[in-house]
Structure formats: C-alpha cells, structure tokens
C-alpha positions in Angstrom: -50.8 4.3 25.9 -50.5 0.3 26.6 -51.7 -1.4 29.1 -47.9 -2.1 31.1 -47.2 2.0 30.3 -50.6 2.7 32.1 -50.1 0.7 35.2 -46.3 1.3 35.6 -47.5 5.6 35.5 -50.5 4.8 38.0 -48.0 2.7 40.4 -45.3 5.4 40.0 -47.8 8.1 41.1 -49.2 6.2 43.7 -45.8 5.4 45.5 -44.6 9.2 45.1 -46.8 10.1 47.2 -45.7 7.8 50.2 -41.7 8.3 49.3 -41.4 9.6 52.6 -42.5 7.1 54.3 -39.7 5.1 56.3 -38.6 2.3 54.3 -38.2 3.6 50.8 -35.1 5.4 51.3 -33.8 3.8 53.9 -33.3 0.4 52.3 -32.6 2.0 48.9 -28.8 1.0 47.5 -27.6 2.5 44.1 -24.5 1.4 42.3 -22.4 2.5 39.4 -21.0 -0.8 37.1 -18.4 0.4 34.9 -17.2 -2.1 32.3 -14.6 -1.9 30.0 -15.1 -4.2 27.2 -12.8 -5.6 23.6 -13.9 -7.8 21.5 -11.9 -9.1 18.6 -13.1 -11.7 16.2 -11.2 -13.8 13.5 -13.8 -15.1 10.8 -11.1 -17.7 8.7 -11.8 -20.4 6.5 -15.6 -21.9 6.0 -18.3 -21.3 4.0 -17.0 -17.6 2.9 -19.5 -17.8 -0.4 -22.8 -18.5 1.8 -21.4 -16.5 4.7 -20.6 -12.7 3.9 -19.3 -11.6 7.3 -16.3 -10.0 7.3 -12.8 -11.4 8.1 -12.2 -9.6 11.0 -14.7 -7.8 13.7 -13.3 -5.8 16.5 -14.7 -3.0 19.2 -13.7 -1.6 21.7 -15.6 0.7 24.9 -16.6 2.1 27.7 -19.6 1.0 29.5 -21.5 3.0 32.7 -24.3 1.0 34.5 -26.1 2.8 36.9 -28.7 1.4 39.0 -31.4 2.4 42.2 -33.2 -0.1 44.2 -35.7 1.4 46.2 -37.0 -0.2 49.8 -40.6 0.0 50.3 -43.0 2.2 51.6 -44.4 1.3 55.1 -48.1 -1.0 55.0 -50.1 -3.8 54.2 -48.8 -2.8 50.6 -45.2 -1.7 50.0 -44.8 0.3 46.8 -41.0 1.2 45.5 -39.4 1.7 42.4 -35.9 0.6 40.5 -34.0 2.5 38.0 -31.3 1.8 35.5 -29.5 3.9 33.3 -27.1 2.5 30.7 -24.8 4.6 28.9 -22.0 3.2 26.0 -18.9 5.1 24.7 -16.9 3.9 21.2 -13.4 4.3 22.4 -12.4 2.1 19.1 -14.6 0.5 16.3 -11.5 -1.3 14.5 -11.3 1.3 11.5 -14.5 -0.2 10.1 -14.8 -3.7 11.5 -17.6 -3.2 13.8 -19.5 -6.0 12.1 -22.5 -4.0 10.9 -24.2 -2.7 7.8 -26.1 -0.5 6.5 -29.4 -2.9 6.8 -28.4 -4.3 10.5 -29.1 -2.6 13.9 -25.7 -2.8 14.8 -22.1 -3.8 15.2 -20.9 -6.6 17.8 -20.8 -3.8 20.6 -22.3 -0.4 19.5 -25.6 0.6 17.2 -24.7 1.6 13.9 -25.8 4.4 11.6 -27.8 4.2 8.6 -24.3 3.7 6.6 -22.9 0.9 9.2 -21.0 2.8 10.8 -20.7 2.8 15.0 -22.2 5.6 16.5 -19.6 7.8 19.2 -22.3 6.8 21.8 -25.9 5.6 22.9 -27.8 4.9 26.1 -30.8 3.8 27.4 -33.4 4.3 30.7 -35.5 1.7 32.1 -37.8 2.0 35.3 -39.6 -0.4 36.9 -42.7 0.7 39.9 -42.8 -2.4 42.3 -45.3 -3.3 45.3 -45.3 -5.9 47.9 -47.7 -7.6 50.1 -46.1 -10.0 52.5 -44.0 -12.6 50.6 -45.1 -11.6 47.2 -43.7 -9.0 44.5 -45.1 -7.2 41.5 -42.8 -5.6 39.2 -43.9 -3.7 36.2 -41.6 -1.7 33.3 -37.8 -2.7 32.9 -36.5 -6.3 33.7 -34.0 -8.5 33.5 -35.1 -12.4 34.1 -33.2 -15.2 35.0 -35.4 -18.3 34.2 -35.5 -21.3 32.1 -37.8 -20.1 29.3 -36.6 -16.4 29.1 -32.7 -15.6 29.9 -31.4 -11.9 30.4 -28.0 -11.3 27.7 -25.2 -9.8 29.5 -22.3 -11.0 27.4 -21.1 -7.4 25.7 -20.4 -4.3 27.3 -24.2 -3.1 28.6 -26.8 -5.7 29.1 -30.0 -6.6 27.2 -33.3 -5.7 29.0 -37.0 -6.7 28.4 -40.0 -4.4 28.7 -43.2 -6.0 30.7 -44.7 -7.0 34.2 -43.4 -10.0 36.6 -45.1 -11.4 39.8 -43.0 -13.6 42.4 -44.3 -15.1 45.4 -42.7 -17.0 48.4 -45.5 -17.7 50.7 -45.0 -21.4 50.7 -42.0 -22.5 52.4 -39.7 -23.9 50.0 -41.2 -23.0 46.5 -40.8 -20.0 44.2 -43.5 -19.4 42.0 -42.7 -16.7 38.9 -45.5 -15.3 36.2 -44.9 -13.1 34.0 -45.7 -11.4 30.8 -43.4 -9.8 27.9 -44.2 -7.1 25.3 -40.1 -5.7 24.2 -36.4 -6.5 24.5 -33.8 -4.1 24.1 -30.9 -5.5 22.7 -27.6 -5.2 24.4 -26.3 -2.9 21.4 -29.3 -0.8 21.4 -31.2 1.9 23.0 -34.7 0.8 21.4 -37.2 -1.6 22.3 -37.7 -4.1 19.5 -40.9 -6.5 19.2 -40.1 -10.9 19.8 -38.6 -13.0 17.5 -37.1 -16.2 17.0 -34.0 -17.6 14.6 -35.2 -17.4 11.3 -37.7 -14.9 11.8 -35.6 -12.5 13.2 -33.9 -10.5 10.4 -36.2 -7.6 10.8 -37.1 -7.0 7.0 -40.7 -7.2 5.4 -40.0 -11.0 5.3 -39.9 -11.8 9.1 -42.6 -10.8 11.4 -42.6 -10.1 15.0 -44.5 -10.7 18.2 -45.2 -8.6 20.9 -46.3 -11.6 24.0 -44.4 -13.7 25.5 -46.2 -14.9 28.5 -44.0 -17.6 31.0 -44.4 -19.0 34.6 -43.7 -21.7 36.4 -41.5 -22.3 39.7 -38.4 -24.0 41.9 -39.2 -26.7 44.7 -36.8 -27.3 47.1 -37.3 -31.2 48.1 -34.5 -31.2 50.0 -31.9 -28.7 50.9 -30.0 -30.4 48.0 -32.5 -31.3 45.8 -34.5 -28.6 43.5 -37.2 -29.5 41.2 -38.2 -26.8 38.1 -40.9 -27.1 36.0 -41.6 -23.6 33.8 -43.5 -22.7 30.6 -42.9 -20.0 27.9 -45.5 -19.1 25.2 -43.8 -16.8 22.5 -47.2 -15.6 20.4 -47.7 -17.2 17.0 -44.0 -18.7 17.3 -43.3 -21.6 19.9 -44.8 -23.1 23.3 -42.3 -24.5 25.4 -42.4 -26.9 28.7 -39.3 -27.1 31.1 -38.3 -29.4 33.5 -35.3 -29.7 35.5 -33.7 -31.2 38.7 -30.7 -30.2 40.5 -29.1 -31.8 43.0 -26.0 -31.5 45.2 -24.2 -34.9 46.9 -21.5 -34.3 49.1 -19.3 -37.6 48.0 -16.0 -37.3 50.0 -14.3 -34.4 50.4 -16.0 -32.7 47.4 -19.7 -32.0 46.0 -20.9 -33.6 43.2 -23.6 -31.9 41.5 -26.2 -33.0 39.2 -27.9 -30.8 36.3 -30.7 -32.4 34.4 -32.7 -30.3 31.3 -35.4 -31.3 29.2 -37.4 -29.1 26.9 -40.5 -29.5 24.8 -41.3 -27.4 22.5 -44.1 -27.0 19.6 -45.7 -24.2 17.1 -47.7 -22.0 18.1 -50.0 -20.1 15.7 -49.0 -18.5 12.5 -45.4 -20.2 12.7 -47.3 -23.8 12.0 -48.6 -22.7 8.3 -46.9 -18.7 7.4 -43.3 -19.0 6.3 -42.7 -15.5 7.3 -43.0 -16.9 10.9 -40.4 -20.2 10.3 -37.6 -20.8 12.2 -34.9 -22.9 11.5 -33.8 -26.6 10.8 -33.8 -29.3 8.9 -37.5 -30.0 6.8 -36.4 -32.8 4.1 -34.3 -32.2 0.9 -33.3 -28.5 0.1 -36.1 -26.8 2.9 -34.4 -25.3 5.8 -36.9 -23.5 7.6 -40.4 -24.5 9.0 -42.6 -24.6 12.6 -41.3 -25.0 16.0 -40.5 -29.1 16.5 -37.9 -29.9 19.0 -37.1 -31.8 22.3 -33.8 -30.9 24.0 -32.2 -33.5 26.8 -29.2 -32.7 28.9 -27.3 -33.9 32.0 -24.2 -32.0 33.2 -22.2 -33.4 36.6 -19.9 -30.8 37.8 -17.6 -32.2 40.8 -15.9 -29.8 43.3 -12.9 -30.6 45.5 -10.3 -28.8 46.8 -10.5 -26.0 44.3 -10.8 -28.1 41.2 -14.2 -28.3 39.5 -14.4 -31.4 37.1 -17.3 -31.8 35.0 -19.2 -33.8 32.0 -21.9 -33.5 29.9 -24.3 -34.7 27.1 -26.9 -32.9 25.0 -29.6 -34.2 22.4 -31.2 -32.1 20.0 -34.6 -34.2 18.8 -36.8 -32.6 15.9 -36.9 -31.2 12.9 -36.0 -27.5 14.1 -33.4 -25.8 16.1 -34.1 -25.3 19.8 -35.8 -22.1 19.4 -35.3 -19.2 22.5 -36.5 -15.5 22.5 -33.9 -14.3 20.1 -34.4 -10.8 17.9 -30.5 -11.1 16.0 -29.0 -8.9 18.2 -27.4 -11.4 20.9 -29.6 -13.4 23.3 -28.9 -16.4 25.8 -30.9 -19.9 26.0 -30.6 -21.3 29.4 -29.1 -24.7 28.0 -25.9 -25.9 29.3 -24.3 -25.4 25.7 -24.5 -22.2 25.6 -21.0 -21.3 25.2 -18.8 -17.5 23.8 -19.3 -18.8 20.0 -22.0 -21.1 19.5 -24.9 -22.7 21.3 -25.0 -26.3 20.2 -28.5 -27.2 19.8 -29.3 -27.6 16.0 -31.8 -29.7 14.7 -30.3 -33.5 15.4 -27.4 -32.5 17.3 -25.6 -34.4 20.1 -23.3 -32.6 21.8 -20.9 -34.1 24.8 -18.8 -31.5 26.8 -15.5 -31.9 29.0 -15.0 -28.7 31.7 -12.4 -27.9 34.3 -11.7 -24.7 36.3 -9.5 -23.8 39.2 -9.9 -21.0 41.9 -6.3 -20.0 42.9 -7.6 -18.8 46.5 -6.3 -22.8 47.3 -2.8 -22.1 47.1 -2.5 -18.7 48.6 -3.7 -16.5 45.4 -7.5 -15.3 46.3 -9.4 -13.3 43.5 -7.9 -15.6 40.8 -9.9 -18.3 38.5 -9.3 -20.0 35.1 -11.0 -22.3 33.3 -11.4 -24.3 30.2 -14.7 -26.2 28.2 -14.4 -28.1 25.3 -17.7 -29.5 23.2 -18.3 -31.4 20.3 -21.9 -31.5 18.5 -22.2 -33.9 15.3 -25.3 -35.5 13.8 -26.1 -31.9 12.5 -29.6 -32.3 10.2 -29.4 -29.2 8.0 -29.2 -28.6 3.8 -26.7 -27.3 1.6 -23.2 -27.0 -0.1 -20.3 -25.5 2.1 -18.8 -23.4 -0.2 -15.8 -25.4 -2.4 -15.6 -27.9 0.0 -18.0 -30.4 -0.9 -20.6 -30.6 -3.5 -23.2 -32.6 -1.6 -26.4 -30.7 -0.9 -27.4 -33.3 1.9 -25.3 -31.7 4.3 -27.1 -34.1 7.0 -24.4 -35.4 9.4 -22.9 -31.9 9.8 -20.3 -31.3 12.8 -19.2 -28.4 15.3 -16.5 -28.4 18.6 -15.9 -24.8 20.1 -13.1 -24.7 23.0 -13.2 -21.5 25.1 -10.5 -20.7 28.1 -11.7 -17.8 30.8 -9.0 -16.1 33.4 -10.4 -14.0 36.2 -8.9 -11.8 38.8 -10.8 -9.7 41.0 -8.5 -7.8 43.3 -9.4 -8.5 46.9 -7.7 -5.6 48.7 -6.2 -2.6 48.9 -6.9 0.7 47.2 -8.0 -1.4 43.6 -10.4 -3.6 45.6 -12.8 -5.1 43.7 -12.0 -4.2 40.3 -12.1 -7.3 38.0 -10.1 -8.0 35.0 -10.8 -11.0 33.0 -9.9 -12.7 29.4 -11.8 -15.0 27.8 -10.9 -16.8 24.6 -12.7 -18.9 21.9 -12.2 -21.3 19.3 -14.9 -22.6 17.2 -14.4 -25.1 14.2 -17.5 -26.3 11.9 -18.7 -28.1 8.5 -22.4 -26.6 8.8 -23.3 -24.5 5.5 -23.3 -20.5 5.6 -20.8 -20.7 8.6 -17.5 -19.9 8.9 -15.1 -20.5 11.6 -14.6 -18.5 14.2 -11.6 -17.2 16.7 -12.1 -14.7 19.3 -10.5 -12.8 22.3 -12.6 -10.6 24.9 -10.8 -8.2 27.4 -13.4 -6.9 30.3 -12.0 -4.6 33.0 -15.2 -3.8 35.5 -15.8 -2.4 38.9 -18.8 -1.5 41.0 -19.3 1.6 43.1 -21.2 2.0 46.0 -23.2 5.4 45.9 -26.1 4.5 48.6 
C-alpha cells in the first residue's frame, strides 16, 4: 500500500467514527450532473501520409456524474469526506469511427477494447478523506485542481481526475496558499489511473517512460480588490520544472470593465528528460531532430472589455525555446492553463506567436436571459518544427510553419419553468495548418446537461 492509500484509509477511519457528529451531515450537499455529449470530427486535407487518423471521428453518450460533499465533524479538527462516481454509456460510436485502435486507450469519448472497438460502458470511483483546522484544508485521494501548473480536463462527456494529496490555507487575509503533490490521472475516457507524462513521451509503449510525482504550490495575492498577483511552481519528476507568474487586474473604464490577463512561464528539464530520449518531449532541436529536454518560456497578455453585454477582447502569445510548452499531458486529453487553449489546438509550439481576436454576447440584455454566443479566432506562425507535409512541399526545414483555429460557442440554459436549468450548448471548430503530421481539422460538439439536487 502507498503512502496517499495509507493516509486516505487512516483519515477515513478516523472520521467514521465522528460521522455523527453535527456538522458532517448537516452541511453535506450531493448532486447528480447528467451530460449528454456528440462529438463529430472532420480530418480533410493535410499531411494524410505522416498523419494516419481517420477521416472522420464521431461519438455519441450518455454521461452520469454523481457527487457527495461532506461538512465536517465538530472540533479543533474537522474531518469529512467527498465522493464521485462517474459512469459513461455508448449510445453511438459512429459505426467504427470512434478514433481508437487496437494499441490506444481509447476513442475521442469512450475506452476502447483490445480490437479498437468502444466499449457499451465504463465508470470510475474516486474518494477523497478531508480535515480542517481553522482556515486550512487537507485533502487526500481524488481531485480535480484548478491552478496554473496543473489544470483538471473537463472538455468530453465525464471529466479527467488526478490521484494524490492537496493542502490550502487562508489564514492571511487576502492570500491563498496551495501545495500539493500528484502520483495518477485518470483520463477523461478511462476508468484507470495512468502514471505522468508529457507530449512526446506520452505514447505509452516501451519507448516512453512515465512518472509518478508531480509536486506544485504556490498562491493568489489580492493587492487590491481588483488587482491579483500569482506566482506557482510545478515539478513533473525527471520531465520539466516550471515557474508561473501572473497578474490580473480589473479597471472599471466607463460604463464597462476592462480586464487585464498577464502569463509568463518558465520552464526547464528536469532529470532524465535532459540526457534519455525516452524522456523527450517535443520541438524543434536543429535540422531533422524533433524531440529533446524541456526549454521554453511562454508570454501572454489577453484584455477582455465588458459593456453592456458585449465582451471585446485581444490577445498575444510568444512561445520562446527550442520545445513545446510542456503541461501534464498522458495522450488522452489534458488542459494547459494558457489563454490559447482553444476546442482544436493549443498554440504554443516551439517559436510560435500567436495573436487572438474574441467576442461574445449574453442575450439576458435584450430580454432573452440563459442565452450566450460567442466567437475566437487565432493565428500562430513562426512555427520551429522539421519535416515534409506530405505532397505539399518538399522542404524538410519546415521552420516558419503556421496555424489559425476559429471556434463559435451557443449556450442556453433554461431559466424557468419545469426544464429549469437544463443547458444545451453547441460549439463549433475550425482549425487550418501547414505543420507536418497534421491534418486539418472541423468539428461540431452537442452537450445537453443538467444538475440535480439530491441533498
């Protein structure tokens, strides 16, 4: 037994035997998330020789996402524990479009089987014991972070989860302090915990190797009640260490709020990814060598303005180094918190500038509450990478490379009546490139959701 199974079994036992006491189940809320969820995507023209996806990848269905918060038990220390149980259902796995293989984990929504095709269904249990003294929270087993340096996936129909032990304290007025240490993810098209990886070392054969730490921390300030300062640190073992810093501030400027997003990340080998290929990630090394250890810095502003509705908003993005920005990412969907982390693609190649145009609309303005749209467009050139694009050039300095994705999202969320709360929303993406063993990409995604109250 690890060390994180240990303590989450000796914290479990410990609070069962207060569950009585006035607290736990008073302040305890569970919820059941349903989510229906389609995904359809177009592979066309590109590098079809390099890239051996196929043409067209479609799912379809049924998610159930049930979870308990517990209150805590009365005392200097309060114990409690959270549970969630995910559970998938195929409805439709597009006739054998799914996406998968017989060597990958899975298809774009569901697991596969050992001859790529979907399984019918699959689920998953995570708990998590918790204690509290005053303003400060321990949380061992199952969670799902929200920071910098390690992002939670929930972009298909059940989310991603990680496996390991979080500690947050508030005692100073005005800062958030988070530590925390990793061991697993589960992938949001899986019910088993995988070890860490990175791009490049993440294909899961006897090539790639895996890591089982990823230790972070780091914390918010609040200068002012519309200024925030960040500054947060990831260490992914024998891949990458990584320092963030960020400010984020909010200027009322006449009748709307301007507000101001500012990124930088620095990030380095660590370990065995400085000399073992097996441990490489990805980028641009000199002629003809595309993988190699962790050297990046990533800069970014975005200004979003809000008035009346309307939400206006700009950015820029520089990718600096000879490797991709690298993120906890095992090949079975992840998130980098980076501003161009869009449906398709995430913009942040070795070289690559990337400047962004957004708008969005909430329809409550003129009379039509629950409603939103809106629409992003970015461009990323400069692209450092090797090799020949199928027929379309016969250059192997493919250095200079280029990318544009535009994506449009329509929400409604109905705000009364018998159907309250239940959400529909579309969101479509369109995602044009030159970068060798890529091809371009259209896609459509159809999520109906709703949340029930149970406690």
């Amino acid at each position: 037994m690890n060390k994180s199974t240990l303590a989450l079994a000796v914290a479990v036992g410990v609070m069962a035997q207060q569950a009585g006491a006035a607290g736990f189940i008073e302040d305890s809320k569970a919820t059941l998330g349903l989510r229906n969820f389609y995904i359809n995507t177009d592979n066309r023209d590109g590098d079809t020789k390099a890239a051996k996806a196929q043409n067209k990848q479609e799912e379809w269905g049924q998610g159930f996402d049930l979870r308990f918060i517990s209150g805590y038990t009365q005392g200097t220390v309060g114990f409690g524990i959270d549970a969630i149980g995910l559970v998938g259902v195929r409805l439709d796995s597009g006739g054998g479009t799914n996406g998968a293989s017989s060597t990958s984990y899975g298809g774009t929504v569901f697991p596969s089987k050992s001859n790529g095709e979907a399984v019918d269904n699959f689920s998953s249990l995570g708990l998590t014991a918790k204690a509290k003294i005053s303003q400060t929270e321990l949380k061992l087993g199952t969670l799902q972070p929200k920071l910098p340096v390690i992002v939670t996936n929930d972009g298909r129909m059940l989310p991603q989860t990680f496996q390991g032990g979080q500690i947050t304290s508030n005692e100073i007025k005005d800062l958030t302090l988070v530590a925390g240490q990793i061991e697993h993810a589960k992938g949001r098209n899986s019910s088993n915990n995988e070890e860490l990886s990175i791009a490049g070392s993440n294909a899961h054969t006897a090539a790639g190797r895996d890591s089982n730490k990823f230790i972070y921390g780091g914390g918010d300030y609040k200068i002012t009640k519309d200024l925030t300062a960040q500054y947060y640190y990831g260490n992914l073992q024998d891949y990458y260490k990584q320092h963030f810093l960020g400010l984020v501030h909010n200027w009322a400027i006449g009748p709307g709020v301007l507000k101001s997003d500012f990124r930088y990340f620095n990030s380095r080998d660590d370990g065995a990814n400085g000399n073992d290929p097996a441990y490489y990630t990805t980028g641009d090394y000199g002629t003809g060598i595309t993988k190699g250890k962790v050297d990046n810095n990533l800069y970014s502003g975005l200004f979003l303005y809000t008035v009346e509705g309307h939400t206006f908003g700009g950015g820029y993005q520089v990718s600096n180094g000879n490797s991709d920005f690298p993120w906890l990412n095992q090949g079975d969907g992840s998130s980098a918190y980076i501003t161009t982390d869009m449906q398709i693609a995430k913009f942040a190649r070795a070289g690559e500038r990337t400047w962004q145009a957004r708008y969005s609309y909430d329809f409550a303005k003129v009379g039509v509450p629950g409603l939103t749209a809106g629409v992003v467009y970015l461009r990323g050139d400069n692209i450092d990478t090797t090799g020949k694009v199928g027929d379309r050039q016969v250059n192997t300095n493919a250095t200079g490379r280029s990318e544009w994705e535009r994506d449009i999202t329509v929400g409604y969320v109905v705000p009364e009546g018998p159907l309250k709360n239940v959400g529909v929303m579309w969101k479509n993406a369109m995602w044009r490139n030159d970068i060798p063993g890529q091809r371009d990409q259209d896609e459509n995604r159809l999520i109906v959701s709703y949340s029930i109250p149970l406690l």
